[in-house]
N, C-alpha and C positions, 0 to 999 in steps of 0.2 A: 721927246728929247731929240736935238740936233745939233750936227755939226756944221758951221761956218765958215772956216778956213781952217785949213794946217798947214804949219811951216816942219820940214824936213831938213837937217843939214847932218851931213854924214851918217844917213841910216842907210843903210843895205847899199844898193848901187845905185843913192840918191845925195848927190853932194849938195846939192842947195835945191830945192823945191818948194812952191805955196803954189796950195790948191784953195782953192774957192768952191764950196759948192753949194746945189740950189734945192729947195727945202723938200722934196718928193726924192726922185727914181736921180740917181747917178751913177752913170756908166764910164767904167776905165777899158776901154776895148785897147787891146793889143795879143801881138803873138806871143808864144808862153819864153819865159826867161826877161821879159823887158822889164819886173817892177811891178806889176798888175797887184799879184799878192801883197809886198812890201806894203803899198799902201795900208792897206786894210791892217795888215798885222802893225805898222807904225799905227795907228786908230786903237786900237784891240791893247796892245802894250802900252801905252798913253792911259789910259784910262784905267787899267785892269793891274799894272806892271808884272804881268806876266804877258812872256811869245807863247803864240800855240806851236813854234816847231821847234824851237830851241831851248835847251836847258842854262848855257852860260851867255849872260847878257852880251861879253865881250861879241859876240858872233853878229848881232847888230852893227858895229861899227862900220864902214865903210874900211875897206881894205887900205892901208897904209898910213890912216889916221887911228886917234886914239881917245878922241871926244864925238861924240853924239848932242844932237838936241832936238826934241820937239816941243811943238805945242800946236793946241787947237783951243779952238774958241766955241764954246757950246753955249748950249740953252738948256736948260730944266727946271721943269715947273716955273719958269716963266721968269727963273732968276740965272743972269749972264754968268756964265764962268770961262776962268780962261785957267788951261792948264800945261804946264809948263816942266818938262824931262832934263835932265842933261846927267848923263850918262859918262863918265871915266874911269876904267877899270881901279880898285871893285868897286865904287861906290854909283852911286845911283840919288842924286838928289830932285823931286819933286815937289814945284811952287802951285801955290790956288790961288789965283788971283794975288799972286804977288808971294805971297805968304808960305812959308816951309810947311811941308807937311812932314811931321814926326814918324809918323806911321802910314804902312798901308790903309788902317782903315779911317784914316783921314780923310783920303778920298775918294779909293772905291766904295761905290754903291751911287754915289752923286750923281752920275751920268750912266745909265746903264749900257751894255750892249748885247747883242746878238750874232755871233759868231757861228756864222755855216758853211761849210768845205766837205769836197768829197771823202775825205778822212774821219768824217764824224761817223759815217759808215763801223766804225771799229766801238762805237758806244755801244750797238748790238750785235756785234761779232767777234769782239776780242775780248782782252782777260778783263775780270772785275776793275783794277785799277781804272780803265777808261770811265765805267757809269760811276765808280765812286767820282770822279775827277770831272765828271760834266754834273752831279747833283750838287757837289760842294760847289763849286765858284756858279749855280744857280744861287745857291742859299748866302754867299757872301755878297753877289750882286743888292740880295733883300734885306739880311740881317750882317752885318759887318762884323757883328760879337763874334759869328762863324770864325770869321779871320781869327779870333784871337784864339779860340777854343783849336782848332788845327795848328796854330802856333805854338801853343802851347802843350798840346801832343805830340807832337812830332820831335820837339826837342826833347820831351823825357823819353822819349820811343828810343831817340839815340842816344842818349845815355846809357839808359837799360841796356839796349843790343851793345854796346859797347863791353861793360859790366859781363854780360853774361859771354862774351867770348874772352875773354881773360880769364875766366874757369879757376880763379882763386879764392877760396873761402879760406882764411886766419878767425880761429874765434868765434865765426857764426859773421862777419864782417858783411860779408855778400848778401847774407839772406836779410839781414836788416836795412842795409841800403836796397835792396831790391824792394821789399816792404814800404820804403819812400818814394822813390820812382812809382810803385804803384801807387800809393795816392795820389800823385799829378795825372798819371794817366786816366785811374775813375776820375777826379775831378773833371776834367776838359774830355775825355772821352763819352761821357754819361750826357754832358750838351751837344757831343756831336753827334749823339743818337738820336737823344730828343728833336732837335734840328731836324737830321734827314729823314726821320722817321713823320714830321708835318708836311717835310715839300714833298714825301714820295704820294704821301696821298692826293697832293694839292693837284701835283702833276700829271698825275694818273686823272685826273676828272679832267682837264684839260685835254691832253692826249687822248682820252677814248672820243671823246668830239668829235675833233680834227681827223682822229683815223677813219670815222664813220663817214665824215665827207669825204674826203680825199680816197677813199677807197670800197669799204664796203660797209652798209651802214649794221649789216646781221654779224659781221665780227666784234670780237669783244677784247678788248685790250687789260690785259693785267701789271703793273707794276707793284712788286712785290721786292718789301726790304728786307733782306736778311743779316743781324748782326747774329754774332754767334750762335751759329744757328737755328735762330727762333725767327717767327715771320711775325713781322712789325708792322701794322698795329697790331693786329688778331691776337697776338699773346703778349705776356707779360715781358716787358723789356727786359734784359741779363741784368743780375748784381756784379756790378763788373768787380769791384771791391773782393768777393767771394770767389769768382772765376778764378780772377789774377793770383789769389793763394790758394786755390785747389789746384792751379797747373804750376805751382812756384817748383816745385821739383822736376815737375818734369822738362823745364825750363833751361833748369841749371843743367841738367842731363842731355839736352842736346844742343844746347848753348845758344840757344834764339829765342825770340820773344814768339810763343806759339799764338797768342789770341789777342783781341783788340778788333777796335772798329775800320783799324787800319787792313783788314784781313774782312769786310764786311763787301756784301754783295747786292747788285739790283735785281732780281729778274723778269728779263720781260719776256711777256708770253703772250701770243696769240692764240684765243680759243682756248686754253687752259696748255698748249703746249710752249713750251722755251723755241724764244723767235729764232735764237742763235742755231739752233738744229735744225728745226720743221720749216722756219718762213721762207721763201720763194724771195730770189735776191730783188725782184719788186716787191715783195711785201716789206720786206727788211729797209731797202728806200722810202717808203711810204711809212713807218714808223717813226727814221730819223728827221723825217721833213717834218712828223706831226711832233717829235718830242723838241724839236726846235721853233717849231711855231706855240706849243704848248709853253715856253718858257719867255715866248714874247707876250702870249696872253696873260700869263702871273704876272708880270712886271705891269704888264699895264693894270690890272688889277689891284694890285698892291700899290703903286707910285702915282695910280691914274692919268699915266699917257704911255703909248709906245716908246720902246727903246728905242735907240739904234739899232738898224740889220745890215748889215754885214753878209754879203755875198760873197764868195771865193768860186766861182767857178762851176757852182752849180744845175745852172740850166740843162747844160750837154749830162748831166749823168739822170736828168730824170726823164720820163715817157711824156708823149704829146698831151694826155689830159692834167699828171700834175705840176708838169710846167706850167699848164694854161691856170692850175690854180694858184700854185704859186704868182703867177704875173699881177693874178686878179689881188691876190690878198695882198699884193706891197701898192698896190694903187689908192690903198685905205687911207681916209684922210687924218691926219697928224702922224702919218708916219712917215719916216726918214729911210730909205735905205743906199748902202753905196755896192756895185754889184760889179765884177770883173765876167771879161769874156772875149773872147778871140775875136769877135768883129758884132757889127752893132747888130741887135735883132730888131726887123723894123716892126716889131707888136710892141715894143718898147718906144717908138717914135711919139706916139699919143698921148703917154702921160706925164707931162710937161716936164721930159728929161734932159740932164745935162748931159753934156759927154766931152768926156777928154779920152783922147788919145795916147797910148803911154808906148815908147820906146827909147830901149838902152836908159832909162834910170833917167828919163824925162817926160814931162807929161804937159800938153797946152791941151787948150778948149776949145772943140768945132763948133 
Protein backbone atom coordinates (compact mmCIF):
# COMPACT_ATOMS: atom_id res chain seq x y z
CA UNK A 1 0.00 0.00 0.00
CA UNK A 2 1.17 3.55 -0.99
CA UNK A 3 0.85 6.92 -0.98
CA UNK A 4 1.42 9.35 -3.97
CA UNK A 5 0.81 12.73 -3.42
CA UNK A 6 -1.19 14.84 -0.81
CA UNK A 7 -2.86 18.03 -1.20
CA UNK A 8 -3.17 19.96 2.38
CA UNK A 9 -5.20 23.21 2.49
CA UNK A 10 -5.90 24.69 5.84
CA UNK A 11 -4.85 21.81 8.05
CA UNK A 12 -2.89 22.62 11.15
CA UNK A 13 -0.11 25.35 10.14
CA UNK A 14 -0.37 24.20 6.53
CA UNK A 15 -2.47 26.64 4.14
CA UNK A 16 -1.83 25.23 0.97
CA UNK A 17 0.61 22.30 0.47
CA UNK A 18 1.25 19.07 -2.08
CA UNK A 19 3.57 16.62 -1.42
CA UNK A 20 4.84 14.05 -3.81
CA UNK A 21 6.37 11.17 -2.52
CA UNK A 22 8.57 8.23 -3.80
CA UNK A 23 7.69 4.66 -3.21
CA UNK A 24 10.46 3.42 -0.28
CA UNK A 25 11.90 5.56 2.81
CA UNK A 26 10.59 9.35 2.94
CA UNK A 27 12.06 11.77 5.19
CA UNK A 28 10.27 15.13 6.60
CA UNK A 29 13.45 16.46 8.51
CA UNK A 30 12.91 19.58 10.35
CA UNK A 31 13.11 21.28 13.88
CA UNK A 32 10.14 20.40 16.34
CA UNK A 33 7.02 22.90 16.01
CA UNK A 34 7.55 23.29 11.96
CA UNK A 35 4.66 20.59 10.67
CA UNK A 36 6.79 17.45 10.67
CA UNK A 37 4.04 15.63 12.76
CA UNK A 38 0.91 17.56 10.94
CA UNK A 39 1.96 15.56 7.98
CA UNK A 40 1.67 12.19 9.02
CA UNK A 41 -1.42 12.93 11.26
CA UNK A 42 -2.99 14.81 8.00
CA UNK A 43 -2.10 10.89 6.35
CA UNK A 44 -3.46 8.99 9.64
CA UNK A 45 -6.84 11.30 9.66
CA UNK A 46 -7.37 10.99 5.77
CA UNK A 47 -7.63 7.55 5.82
CA UNK A 48 -8.56 6.46 9.33
CA UNK A 49 -10.88 9.76 10.30
CA UNK A 50 -9.65 9.80 13.36
CA UNK A 51 -6.32 12.30 15.03
CA UNK A 52 -4.13 10.44 17.19
CA UNK A 53 -3.93 13.76 19.55
CA UNK A 54 -7.17 15.37 19.28
CA UNK A 55 -10.44 14.68 20.19
CA UNK A 56 -12.60 17.84 18.31
CA UNK A 57 -12.03 17.68 14.64
CA UNK A 58 -12.47 21.73 14.63
CA UNK A 59 -8.59 21.66 16.18
CA UNK A 60 -7.47 20.58 12.70
CA UNK A 61 -8.34 23.73 11.04
CA UNK A 62 -5.88 26.28 10.32
CA UNK A 63 -6.22 29.11 12.72
CA UNK A 64 -8.75 31.88 11.37
CA UNK A 65 -10.20 29.71 8.79
CA UNK A 66 -13.16 27.51 8.97
CA UNK A 67 -12.89 24.79 6.20
CA UNK A 68 -10.13 22.05 5.84
CA UNK A 69 -9.48 19.76 2.83
CA UNK A 70 -7.35 16.81 2.03
CA UNK A 71 -6.61 14.23 -0.28
CA UNK A 72 -4.19 11.63 -1.36
CA UNK A 73 -3.76 9.38 -3.93
CA UNK A 74 -2.99 5.80 -3.07
CA UNK A 75 -2.43 2.44 -4.40
CA UNK A 76 -3.85 -1.01 -2.86
CA UNK A 77 -3.72 -4.28 -4.06
CA UNK A 78 -2.89 -2.73 -7.30
CA UNK A 79 -6.13 -0.79 -7.54
CA UNK A 80 -5.77 3.33 -7.66
CA UNK A 81 -7.81 5.30 -5.14
CA UNK A 82 -8.05 8.76 -4.60
CA UNK A 83 -9.39 9.92 -1.41
CA UNK A 84 -10.75 12.98 -0.62
CA UNK A 85 -11.55 15.11 3.22
CA UNK A 86 -13.19 18.38 3.58
CA UNK A 87 -13.89 19.22 6.85
CA UNK A 88 -16.40 22.34 8.16
CA UNK A 89 -17.39 22.36 11.63
CA UNK A 90 -19.47 19.73 12.48
CA UNK A 91 -19.61 17.95 9.56
CA UNK A 92 -17.04 16.09 7.97
CA UNK A 93 -17.72 14.92 4.44
CA UNK A 94 -15.50 12.13 2.69
CA UNK A 95 -15.18 11.24 -1.42
CA UNK A 96 -13.58 7.70 -2.90
CA UNK A 97 -12.73 8.34 -5.98
CA UNK A 98 -15.25 10.79 -6.58
CA UNK A 99 -17.97 9.16 -4.68
CA UNK A 100 -19.53 10.05 -0.95
CA UNK A 101 -18.88 7.75 1.41
CA UNK A 102 -21.87 7.25 3.87
CA UNK A 103 -20.00 5.65 6.55
CA UNK A 104 -16.82 5.15 8.07
CA UNK A 105 -16.54 1.77 7.15
CA UNK A 106 -16.85 2.75 3.56
CA UNK A 107 -13.47 3.49 3.56
CA UNK A 108 -11.46 2.53 6.42
CA UNK A 109 -9.69 -0.64 6.12
CA UNK A 110 -9.02 0.04 2.07
CA UNK A 111 -5.72 1.66 2.61
CA UNK A 112 -4.19 0.61 5.82
CA UNK A 113 -1.72 2.36 7.98
CA UNK A 114 0.67 2.20 10.56
CA UNK A 115 1.02 4.62 13.15
CA UNK A 116 4.26 4.89 15.54
CA UNK A 117 5.08 7.91 17.91
CA UNK A 118 6.82 8.17 21.05
CA UNK A 119 3.47 8.27 22.87
CA UNK A 120 2.62 4.74 22.03
CA UNK A 121 5.03 4.15 24.96
CA UNK A 122 1.46 4.50 27.10
CA UNK A 123 -0.03 1.09 25.25
CA UNK A 124 2.31 -0.60 27.93
CA UNK A 125 2.36 1.85 30.60
CA UNK A 126 -0.91 3.60 30.99
CA UNK A 127 -4.51 2.77 31.74
CA UNK A 128 -6.42 -0.05 29.92
CA UNK A 129 -8.22 2.33 27.64
CA UNK A 130 -4.89 2.96 25.63
CA UNK A 131 -4.42 -1.23 24.57
CA UNK A 132 -8.31 -1.41 24.35
CA UNK A 133 -7.90 1.71 21.73
CA UNK A 134 -4.74 0.40 19.76
CA UNK A 135 -6.37 -3.52 19.42
CA UNK A 136 -9.70 -1.96 18.27
CA UNK A 137 -8.66 0.26 15.29
CA UNK A 138 -5.94 -2.92 14.72
CA UNK A 139 -9.22 -4.93 14.22
CA UNK A 140 -11.13 -2.15 12.20
CA UNK A 141 -8.19 -1.57 9.94
CA UNK A 142 -9.02 -5.80 9.08
CA UNK A 143 -12.58 -6.22 9.82
CA UNK A 144 -14.63 -2.81 9.30
CA UNK A 145 -17.90 -4.85 10.96
CA UNK A 146 -15.56 -3.86 14.13
CA UNK A 147 -16.53 -0.16 13.36
CA UNK A 148 -20.07 -0.93 13.46
CA UNK A 149 -20.18 -3.31 16.55
CA UNK A 150 -18.15 -0.27 18.73
CA UNK A 151 -20.73 2.09 17.12
CA UNK A 152 -23.09 0.41 18.17
CA UNK A 153 -21.95 0.01 21.70
CA UNK A 154 -21.06 2.97 22.57
CA UNK A 155 -24.24 4.53 21.74
CA UNK A 156 -26.31 2.18 24.01
CA UNK A 157 -23.46 2.60 26.62
CA UNK A 158 -24.69 6.37 26.60
CA UNK A 159 -27.84 5.97 26.83
CA UNK A 160 -27.79 3.48 29.66
CA UNK A 161 -25.11 5.94 31.65
CA UNK A 162 -27.52 8.46 30.89
CA UNK A 163 -30.58 6.47 32.26
CA UNK A 164 -28.87 5.35 35.14
CA UNK A 165 -27.82 8.87 36.56
CA UNK A 166 -31.32 10.18 36.40
CA UNK A 167 -31.96 7.60 39.33
CA UNK A 168 -35.72 7.51 38.44
CA UNK A 169 -37.73 4.39 38.60
CA UNK A 170 -42.06 5.12 38.07
CA UNK A 171 -43.56 1.71 37.83
CA UNK A 172 -40.54 -0.53 37.30
CA UNK A 173 -39.91 2.07 33.97
CA UNK A 174 -36.13 2.07 34.53
CA UNK A 175 -35.49 -1.54 35.06
CA UNK A 176 -37.31 -2.41 31.69
CA UNK A 177 -35.62 0.16 29.52
CA UNK A 178 -32.46 -0.78 31.11
CA UNK A 179 -33.38 -4.62 30.15
CA UNK A 180 -33.38 -2.97 26.46
CA UNK A 181 -30.31 -1.11 26.49
CA UNK A 182 -28.99 -4.40 27.66
CA UNK A 183 -29.79 -6.19 24.72
CA UNK A 184 -27.88 -3.69 22.25
CA UNK A 185 -25.04 -3.94 24.49
CA UNK A 186 -24.89 -8.17 24.40
CA UNK A 187 -25.60 -7.83 20.88
CA UNK A 188 -22.48 -5.54 19.65
CA UNK A 189 -20.64 -6.33 22.80
CA UNK A 190 -20.48 -10.35 22.49
CA UNK A 191 -18.65 -9.40 18.65
CA UNK A 192 -16.49 -7.03 20.15
CA UNK A 193 -15.20 -9.84 22.31
CA UNK A 194 -15.26 -12.34 19.89
CA UNK A 195 -13.23 -9.81 17.57
CA UNK A 196 -10.45 -9.02 20.23
CA UNK A 197 -10.30 -12.03 21.68
CA UNK A 198 -8.95 -13.53 17.63
CA UNK A 199 -6.55 -10.44 17.05
CA UNK A 200 -5.13 -10.73 20.68
CA UNK A 201 -4.09 -14.20 19.79
CA UNK A 202 -2.99 -13.31 16.24
CA UNK A 203 -0.99 -10.63 17.72
CA UNK A 204 0.74 -12.28 20.40
CA UNK A 205 2.20 -14.87 17.74
CA UNK A 206 3.57 -12.01 15.93
CA UNK A 207 4.94 -10.07 18.78
CA UNK A 208 6.69 -12.92 20.52
CA UNK A 209 8.77 -13.10 16.95
CA UNK A 210 9.62 -9.72 16.80
CA UNK A 211 10.52 -9.51 20.54
CA UNK A 212 12.88 -12.44 20.14
CA UNK A 213 14.71 -10.70 17.40
CA UNK A 214 14.89 -7.39 18.51
CA UNK A 215 15.77 -8.26 21.95
CA UNK A 216 16.04 -11.46 23.50
CA UNK A 217 15.31 -14.64 21.88
CA UNK A 218 14.97 -16.75 25.69
CA UNK A 219 12.07 -14.08 26.71
CA UNK A 220 8.70 -14.96 26.19
CA UNK A 221 5.99 -12.50 25.42
CA UNK A 222 2.45 -12.93 26.86
CA UNK A 223 -0.65 -11.09 25.61
CA UNK A 224 -3.49 -11.87 27.64
CA UNK A 225 -7.34 -10.55 27.03
CA UNK A 226 -9.23 -10.07 29.75
CA UNK A 227 -13.02 -9.26 29.53
CA UNK A 228 -14.83 -9.40 32.74
CA UNK A 229 -12.56 -11.00 34.31
CA UNK A 230 -12.00 -14.14 32.61
CA UNK A 231 -8.74 -14.74 30.31
CA UNK A 232 -9.68 -15.19 26.76
CA UNK A 233 -9.24 -17.63 25.07
CA UNK A 234 -8.29 -20.11 27.92
CA UNK A 235 -11.91 -19.81 29.40
CA UNK A 236 -15.14 -19.62 28.54
CA UNK A 237 -16.18 -16.12 27.26
CA UNK A 238 -18.94 -14.00 29.78
CA UNK A 239 -22.82 -14.40 29.08
CA UNK A 240 -22.92 -10.88 28.91
CA UNK A 241 -26.92 -11.16 28.73
CA UNK A 242 -26.63 -12.82 32.44
CA UNK A 243 -23.89 -10.38 33.71
CA UNK A 244 -25.78 -7.36 32.68
CA UNK A 245 -28.92 -8.64 34.95
CA UNK A 246 -26.92 -10.12 37.88
CA UNK A 247 -25.34 -6.40 38.30
CA UNK A 248 -28.72 -4.54 37.15
CA UNK A 249 -29.24 -3.49 40.80
CA UNK A 250 -26.37 -2.88 41.60
CA UNK A 251 -26.23 -0.66 38.78
CA UNK A 252 -29.11 1.29 39.65
CA UNK A 253 -27.55 1.75 43.28
CA UNK A 254 -24.58 3.46 42.24
CA UNK A 255 -25.82 4.93 39.08
CA UNK A 256 -23.14 3.69 36.40
CA UNK A 257 -22.76 1.11 34.07
CA UNK A 258 -20.35 -1.13 36.25
CA UNK A 259 -19.38 -3.92 33.55
CA UNK A 260 -18.97 -4.33 29.62
CA UNK A 261 -16.15 -4.70 27.35
CA UNK A 262 -15.93 -1.20 27.45
CA UNK A 263 -14.03 -1.82 31.14
CA UNK A 264 -11.95 -4.83 29.39
CA UNK A 265 -8.20 -5.09 29.51
CA UNK A 266 -4.89 -6.47 27.64
CA UNK A 267 -2.13 -7.59 29.50
CA UNK A 268 1.15 -7.69 28.62
CA UNK A 269 3.76 -9.55 30.34
CA UNK A 270 7.17 -10.29 30.06
CA UNK A 271 8.30 -13.81 31.38
CA UNK A 272 4.88 -14.30 32.96
CA UNK A 273 5.42 -10.86 34.88
CA UNK A 274 2.95 -7.51 33.92
CA UNK A 275 5.54 -5.33 31.58
CA UNK A 276 3.89 -2.23 33.12
CA UNK A 277 5.54 -2.95 36.55
CA UNK A 278 8.64 -5.38 36.09
CA UNK A 279 9.93 -4.33 32.38
CA UNK A 280 13.06 -2.07 32.11
CA UNK A 281 12.06 1.23 30.27
CA UNK A 282 14.16 -0.59 27.20
CA UNK A 283 12.34 -3.50 27.53
CA UNK A 284 9.10 -1.67 27.59
CA UNK A 285 10.50 0.26 24.14
CA UNK A 286 11.31 -3.08 22.55
CA UNK A 287 7.73 -4.48 23.20
CA UNK A 288 5.91 -1.19 21.51
CA UNK A 289 8.38 -1.43 18.53
CA UNK A 290 7.49 -5.14 18.25
CA UNK A 291 3.64 -4.69 18.93
CA UNK A 292 3.84 -2.11 16.21
CA UNK A 293 5.82 -4.01 13.68
CA UNK A 294 3.46 -7.08 14.86
CA UNK A 295 0.55 -5.18 13.40
CA UNK A 296 2.35 -4.39 10.12
CA UNK A 297 2.83 -8.08 9.82
CA UNK A 298 -1.02 -9.06 10.31
CA UNK A 299 -2.00 -6.71 7.78
CA UNK A 300 0.33 -7.83 5.49
CA UNK A 301 -0.84 -11.27 6.18
CA UNK A 302 -4.25 -10.76 5.91
CA UNK A 303 -4.41 -7.99 2.86
CA UNK A 304 -0.94 -9.59 1.44
CA UNK A 305 1.02 -6.37 1.08
CA UNK A 306 2.55 -3.80 3.63
CA UNK A 307 0.61 -1.00 5.01
CA UNK A 308 1.72 2.21 5.17
CA UNK A 309 4.26 3.16 8.15
CA UNK A 310 4.10 6.13 9.57
CA UNK A 311 7.18 7.37 11.56
CA UNK A 312 6.56 10.37 14.17
CA UNK A 313 9.84 10.75 15.57
CA UNK A 314 10.92 7.66 16.64
CA UNK A 315 14.56 6.91 15.87
CA UNK A 316 15.96 9.36 18.81
CA UNK A 317 13.81 7.36 21.46
CA UNK A 318 15.25 3.90 20.57
CA UNK A 319 19.13 2.51 21.39
CA UNK A 320 21.78 1.98 18.73
CA UNK A 321 20.86 -1.81 17.82
CA UNK A 322 16.96 -1.23 17.56
CA UNK A 323 17.29 1.68 15.64
CA UNK A 324 19.67 -0.35 13.38
CA UNK A 325 16.64 -2.82 13.27
CA UNK A 326 14.20 -0.86 12.79
CA UNK A 327 16.16 0.94 9.52
CA UNK A 328 16.85 -2.48 8.27
CA UNK A 329 13.04 -3.67 8.48
CA UNK A 330 11.50 -0.33 6.62
CA UNK A 331 14.22 -1.00 3.80
CA UNK A 332 11.79 -4.35 3.02
CA UNK A 333 10.75 -4.27 -0.36
CA UNK A 334 6.85 -3.25 -1.04
CA UNK A 335 7.01 -1.39 1.67
CA UNK A 336 6.28 2.35 1.93
CA UNK A 337 7.13 4.37 4.89
CA UNK A 338 7.10 8.27 5.70
CA UNK A 339 9.33 9.10 8.76
CA UNK A 340 9.91 12.63 10.66
CA UNK A 341 13.19 13.71 12.35
CA UNK A 342 15.09 16.78 13.36
CA UNK A 343 17.87 16.43 10.57
CA UNK A 344 18.50 13.83 8.01
CA UNK A 345 20.41 10.60 9.24
CA UNK A 346 22.98 9.64 6.65
CA UNK A 347 22.25 5.58 7.18
CA UNK A 348 19.06 6.66 5.60
CA UNK A 349 20.90 8.24 2.45
CA UNK A 350 21.16 4.57 0.82
CA UNK A 351 17.75 3.47 0.56
CA UNK A 352 16.74 5.26 -2.28
CA UNK A 353 15.12 8.10 -0.01
CA UNK A 354 13.25 11.10 -0.55
CA UNK A 355 13.53 14.15 1.57
CA UNK A 356 11.79 17.26 2.10
CA UNK A 357 12.60 19.66 4.29
CA UNK A 358 9.67 21.14 6.48
CA UNK A 359 9.61 24.71 8.14
CA UNK A 360 6.87 27.06 9.60
CA UNK A 361 3.99 24.95 7.78
CA UNK A 362 6.00 24.42 4.57
CA UNK A 363 7.73 21.68 3.02
CA UNK A 364 9.95 21.59 -0.76
CA UNK A 365 12.08 18.58 -1.72
CA UNK A 366 16.10 18.39 -1.70
Amino acid sequence: MRISALTLHNFRNYRRQELVFGPAVNVLAGQNGQGKTNVLESVFFLLTGKSPRIRQEKELVTWGEDTLYLSGDFTARERRLTVECVYREPRRAVRLNGAPCRRTSDYVGLINAVLFTPDDLDIVKRSPQERRRFIDFLICQSKPAHIGALNQYHKALKQKSALLRRGRDSGGETRALLRSWNEQLTAAGTRIISHRTEYAVKLQRECQAIFSLIFAADRRVDLTYFSLGRRLPAEEPPDLAAVFAERMEQEIEKKAVLVGPHRDDILISVDAKPAKVFASQGQQRALVLSLKLAEMELCRKEKGEYPLLLLDDVLSELDAARRGFLLEYIAAPGMQTLITMTEREESISGKNAVFYRIEEGRAWRE
